[in-house]
C-alpha positions in Angstrom: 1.7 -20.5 -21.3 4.0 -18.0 -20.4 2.4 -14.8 -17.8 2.3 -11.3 -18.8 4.2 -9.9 -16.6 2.5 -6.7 -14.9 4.7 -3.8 -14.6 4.6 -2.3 -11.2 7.4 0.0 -11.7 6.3 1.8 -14.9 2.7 1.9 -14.1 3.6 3.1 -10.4 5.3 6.2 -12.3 2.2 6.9 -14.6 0.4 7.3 -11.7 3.0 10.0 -9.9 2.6 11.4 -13.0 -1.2 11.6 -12.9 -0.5 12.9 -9.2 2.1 15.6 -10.1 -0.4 17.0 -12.9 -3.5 17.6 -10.5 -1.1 19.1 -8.2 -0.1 21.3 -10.5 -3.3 22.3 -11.2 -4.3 22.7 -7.6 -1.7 25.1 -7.1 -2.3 27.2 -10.0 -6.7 27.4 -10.1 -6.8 27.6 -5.8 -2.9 28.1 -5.0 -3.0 24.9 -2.7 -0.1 22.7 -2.3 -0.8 18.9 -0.7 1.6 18.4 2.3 2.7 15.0 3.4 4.3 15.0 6.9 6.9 11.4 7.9 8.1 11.4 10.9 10.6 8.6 11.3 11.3 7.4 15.3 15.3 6.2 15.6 17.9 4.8 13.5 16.2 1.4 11.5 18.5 1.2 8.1 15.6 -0.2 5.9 12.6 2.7 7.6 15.4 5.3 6.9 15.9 4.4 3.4 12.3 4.7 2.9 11.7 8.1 4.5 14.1 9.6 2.4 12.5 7.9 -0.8 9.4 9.2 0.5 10.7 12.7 0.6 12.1 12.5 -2.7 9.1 11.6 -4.6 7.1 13.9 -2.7 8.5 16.7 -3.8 9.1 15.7 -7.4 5.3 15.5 -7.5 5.1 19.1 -6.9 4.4 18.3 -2.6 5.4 20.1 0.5 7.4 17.4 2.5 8.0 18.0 5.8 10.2 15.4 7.6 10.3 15.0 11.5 13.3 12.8 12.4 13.6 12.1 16.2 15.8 10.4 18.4 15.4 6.3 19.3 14.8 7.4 22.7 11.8 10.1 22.2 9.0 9.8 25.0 5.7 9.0 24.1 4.4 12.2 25.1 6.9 14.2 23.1 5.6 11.8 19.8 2.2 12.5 20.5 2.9 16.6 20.9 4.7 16.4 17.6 1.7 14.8 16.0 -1.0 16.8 17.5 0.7 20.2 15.8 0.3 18.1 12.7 -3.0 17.3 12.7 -3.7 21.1 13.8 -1.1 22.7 10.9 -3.0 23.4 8.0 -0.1 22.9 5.4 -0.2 19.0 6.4 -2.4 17.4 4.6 -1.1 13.8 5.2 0.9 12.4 7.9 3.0 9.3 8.3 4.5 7.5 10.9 7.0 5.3 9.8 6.6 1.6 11.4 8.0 -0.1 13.1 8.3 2.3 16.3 11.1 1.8 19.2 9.9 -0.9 22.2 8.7 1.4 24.2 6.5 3.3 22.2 3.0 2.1 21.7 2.4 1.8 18.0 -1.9 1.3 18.3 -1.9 4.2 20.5 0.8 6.6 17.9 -1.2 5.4 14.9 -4.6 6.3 16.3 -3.7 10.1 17.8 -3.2 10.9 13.6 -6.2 13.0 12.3 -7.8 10.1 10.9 -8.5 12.4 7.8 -4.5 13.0 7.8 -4.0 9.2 8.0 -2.6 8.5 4.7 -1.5 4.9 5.5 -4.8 4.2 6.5 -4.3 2.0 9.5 -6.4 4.4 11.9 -9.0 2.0 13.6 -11.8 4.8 11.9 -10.1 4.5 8.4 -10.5 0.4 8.9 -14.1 0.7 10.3 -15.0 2.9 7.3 -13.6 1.0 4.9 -14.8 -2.4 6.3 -18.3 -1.2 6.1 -17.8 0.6 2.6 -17.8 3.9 3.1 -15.7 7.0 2.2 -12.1 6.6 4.0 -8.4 6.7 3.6 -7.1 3.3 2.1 -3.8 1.4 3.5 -1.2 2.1 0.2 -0.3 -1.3 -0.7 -3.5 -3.0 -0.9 -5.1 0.2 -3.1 -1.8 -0.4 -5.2 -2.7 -3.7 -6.0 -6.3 -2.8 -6.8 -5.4 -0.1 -9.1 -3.1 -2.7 -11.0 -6.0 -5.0 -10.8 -8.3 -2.8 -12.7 -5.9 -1.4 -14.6 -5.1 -4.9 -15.9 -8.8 -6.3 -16.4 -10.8 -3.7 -16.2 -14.3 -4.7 -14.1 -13.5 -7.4 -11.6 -17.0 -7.9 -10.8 -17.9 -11.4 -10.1 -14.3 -12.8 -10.1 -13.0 -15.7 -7.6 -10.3 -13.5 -5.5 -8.3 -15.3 -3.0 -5.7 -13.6 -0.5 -3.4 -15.6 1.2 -2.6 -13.2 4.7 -4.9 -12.1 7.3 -2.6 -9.2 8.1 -4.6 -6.0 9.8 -2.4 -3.4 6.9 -2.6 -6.0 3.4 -4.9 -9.3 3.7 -7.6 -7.4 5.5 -8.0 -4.1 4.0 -7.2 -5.8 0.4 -10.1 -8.6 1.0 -12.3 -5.2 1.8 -11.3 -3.6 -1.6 -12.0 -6.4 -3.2 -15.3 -6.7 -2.1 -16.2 -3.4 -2.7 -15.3 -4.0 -6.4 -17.6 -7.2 -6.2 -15.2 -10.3 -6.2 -15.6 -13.2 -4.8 -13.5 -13.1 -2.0 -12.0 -15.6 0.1 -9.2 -14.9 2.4 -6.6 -18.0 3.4 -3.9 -18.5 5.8 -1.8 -21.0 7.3 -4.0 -22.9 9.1 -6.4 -23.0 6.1 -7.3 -26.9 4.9 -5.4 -27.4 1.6 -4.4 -24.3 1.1 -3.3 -25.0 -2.7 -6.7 -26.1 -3.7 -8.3 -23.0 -2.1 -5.5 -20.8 -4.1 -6.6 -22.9 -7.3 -10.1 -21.8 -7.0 -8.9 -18.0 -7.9 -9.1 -16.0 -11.1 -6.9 -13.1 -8.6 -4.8 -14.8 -6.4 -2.9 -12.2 -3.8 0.0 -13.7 -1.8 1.1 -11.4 1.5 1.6 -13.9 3.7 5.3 -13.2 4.5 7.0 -16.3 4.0 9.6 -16.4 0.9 8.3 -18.7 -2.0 5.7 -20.2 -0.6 3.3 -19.7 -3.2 4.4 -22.5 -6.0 2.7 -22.8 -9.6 1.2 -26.0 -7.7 -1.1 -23.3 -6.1 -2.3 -21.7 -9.0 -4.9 -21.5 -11.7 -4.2 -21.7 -15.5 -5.0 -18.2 -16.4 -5.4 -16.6 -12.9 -3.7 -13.3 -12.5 -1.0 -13.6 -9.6 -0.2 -10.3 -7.4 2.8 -11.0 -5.2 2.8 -8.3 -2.1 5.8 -10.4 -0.5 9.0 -8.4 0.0 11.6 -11.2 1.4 15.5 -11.1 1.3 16.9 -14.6 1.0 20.8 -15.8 0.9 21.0 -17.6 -2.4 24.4 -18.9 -4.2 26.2 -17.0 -0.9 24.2 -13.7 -2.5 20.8 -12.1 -0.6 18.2 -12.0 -2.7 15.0 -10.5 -2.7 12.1 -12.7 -3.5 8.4 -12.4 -3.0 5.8 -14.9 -1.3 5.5 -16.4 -4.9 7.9 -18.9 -6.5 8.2 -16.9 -9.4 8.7 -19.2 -12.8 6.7 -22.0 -11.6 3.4 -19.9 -11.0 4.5 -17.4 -14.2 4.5 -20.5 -16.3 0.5 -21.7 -15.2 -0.6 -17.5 -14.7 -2.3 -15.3 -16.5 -0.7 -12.0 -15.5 2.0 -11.7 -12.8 3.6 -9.4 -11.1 7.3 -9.6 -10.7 9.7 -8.8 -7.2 11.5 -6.4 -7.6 9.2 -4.3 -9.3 5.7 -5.1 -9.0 3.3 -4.0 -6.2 6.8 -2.6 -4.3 6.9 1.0 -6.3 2.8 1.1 -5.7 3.1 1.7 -2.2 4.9 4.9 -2.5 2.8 6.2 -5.5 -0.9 5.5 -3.9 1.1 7.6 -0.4 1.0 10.3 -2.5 -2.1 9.6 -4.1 -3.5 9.2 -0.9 -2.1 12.6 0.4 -3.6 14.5 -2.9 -7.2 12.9 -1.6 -6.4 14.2 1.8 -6.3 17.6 0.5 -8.9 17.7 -1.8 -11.3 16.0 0.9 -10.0 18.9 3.4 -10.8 21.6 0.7 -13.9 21.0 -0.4 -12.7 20.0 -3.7 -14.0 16.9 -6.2 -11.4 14.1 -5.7 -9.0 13.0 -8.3 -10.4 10.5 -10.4 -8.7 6.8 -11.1 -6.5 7.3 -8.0 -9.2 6.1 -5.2 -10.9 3.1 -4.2 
């Protein structure tokens, strides 16, 4: 048996696509335009890289972005002034701090002065409350990724055997919820759980975001399951760095269903369901019915 392998990248662009259209047609039936706000704190290579990919796609889906790029050494008070006018401007619609923050700057407290109806990452502790108790909120990017690619992939999931592997407050957590709410199964493992490979074996959905590079081996997984890898790891392999998930990638493809590769699996999600997210933001702050297919 040989995995499909599910193709993060190209669906990830189908749904900017789908994003780009209902824009379109906010602008020209109510002349609205969705705004995403980032505002990236210092001078981190990797967050910078992201910001300006961020930007990019945001505006090729027809988006205002507004980007707010301030100096390592910006008080706390200045970062919280900055995103205060945010939540108050009515252009912005979505607003992102980009993690991980300077030392000095208290991420829990930054994260929780957002609007938590502008909270497009969905880490606000009201976003996590509402969505741990099922109810209308915004949804953490990666994990609704993963979920659209889930259904997208099998359709219904009810009644499925889902097991994550990460207890993480912004993946295993909030993707355990979604899962749920779709009505898996849902079991979620970690390092210190008993034979962790026979708990993996027990899935038909077997998500790996547990941060360490490979660890999931085809030992782990169930002929037939479908395998999303949320790891993002660079290695040093044959004096190269290589970027490898938390799934050891032809071992579990050969026993999988459906898997999806790294690079370009549940990465390119991420950035599609921020704008996703950001188009729900607006729509919720407008009055106006939400865009179907790209919600929890």
């Amino acid at each position: 048996m040989t995995a499909a392998i599910i193709d993060g990248k190209a669906f990830a662009a189908k749904v900017r696509g789908e994003v780009a259209a209902h824009v379109a047609r906010l602008k020209e039936e109510h002349g609205i335009q969705p705004g995403l706000a980032v505002v990236l704190v210092g001078e981190d290579p990797a967050s910078q890289v992201y910001v300006s990919s961020k930007g990019k796609q945001t505006v090729e889906a027809g988006m205002a972005s507004f980007e707010h790029k301030l100096e390592a050494d910006t008080s706390e008070a200045d970062l919280l002034a900055l995103i205060d006018r945010l939540n108050k401007d009515p252009k912005v619609h979505g607003i992102l701090v980009q993690l991980p923050l300077p030392g000095h700057l208290n991420s829990e407290l930054v994260i929780n002065s957002i609007d938590p109806a502008k909270d497009v990452d969905g880490f606000h502790i009201s976003n996590v409350g509402l969505l741990g108790t099922g109810q209308k909120s915004m949804v953490p990017c990666t994990p609704l990724g993963c979920l659209m690619m889930l259904r997208d992939h099998h359709g219904k999931l009810a009644g499925m055997n889902a097991v994550v592997v990460g207890r993480s407050n912004i993946v295993g957590k909030p993707m355990a919820q979604l899962l749920l709410g779709d009505s898996c199964t849902v079991t979620i493992a970690h390092s210190r759980t008993k034979d962790l490979a026979a708990v993996c074996r027990g899935a038909d959905i077997l998500v790996a975001a547990v941060g360490r590079p490979e660890m999931i081996t085809g030992e782990y997984v169930k002929p037939g399951a479908t395998v999303i890898d949320v790891g993002i790891n660079r290695i040093e392999r044959d004096g190269k760095t290589k970027l490898v998930g938390d799934v050891e990638f032809a071992s579990a493809a050969a026993v999988a269903g459906a898997i999806t590769p790294v690079p370009g699996g549940v990465g390119p999600m991420t950035i599609a369901c921020l704008l996703a997210n950001t188009l729900t933001a607006c729509c919720r702050a407008n009055g106006l019915p939400e865009p179907s297919g790209l919600t929890a």
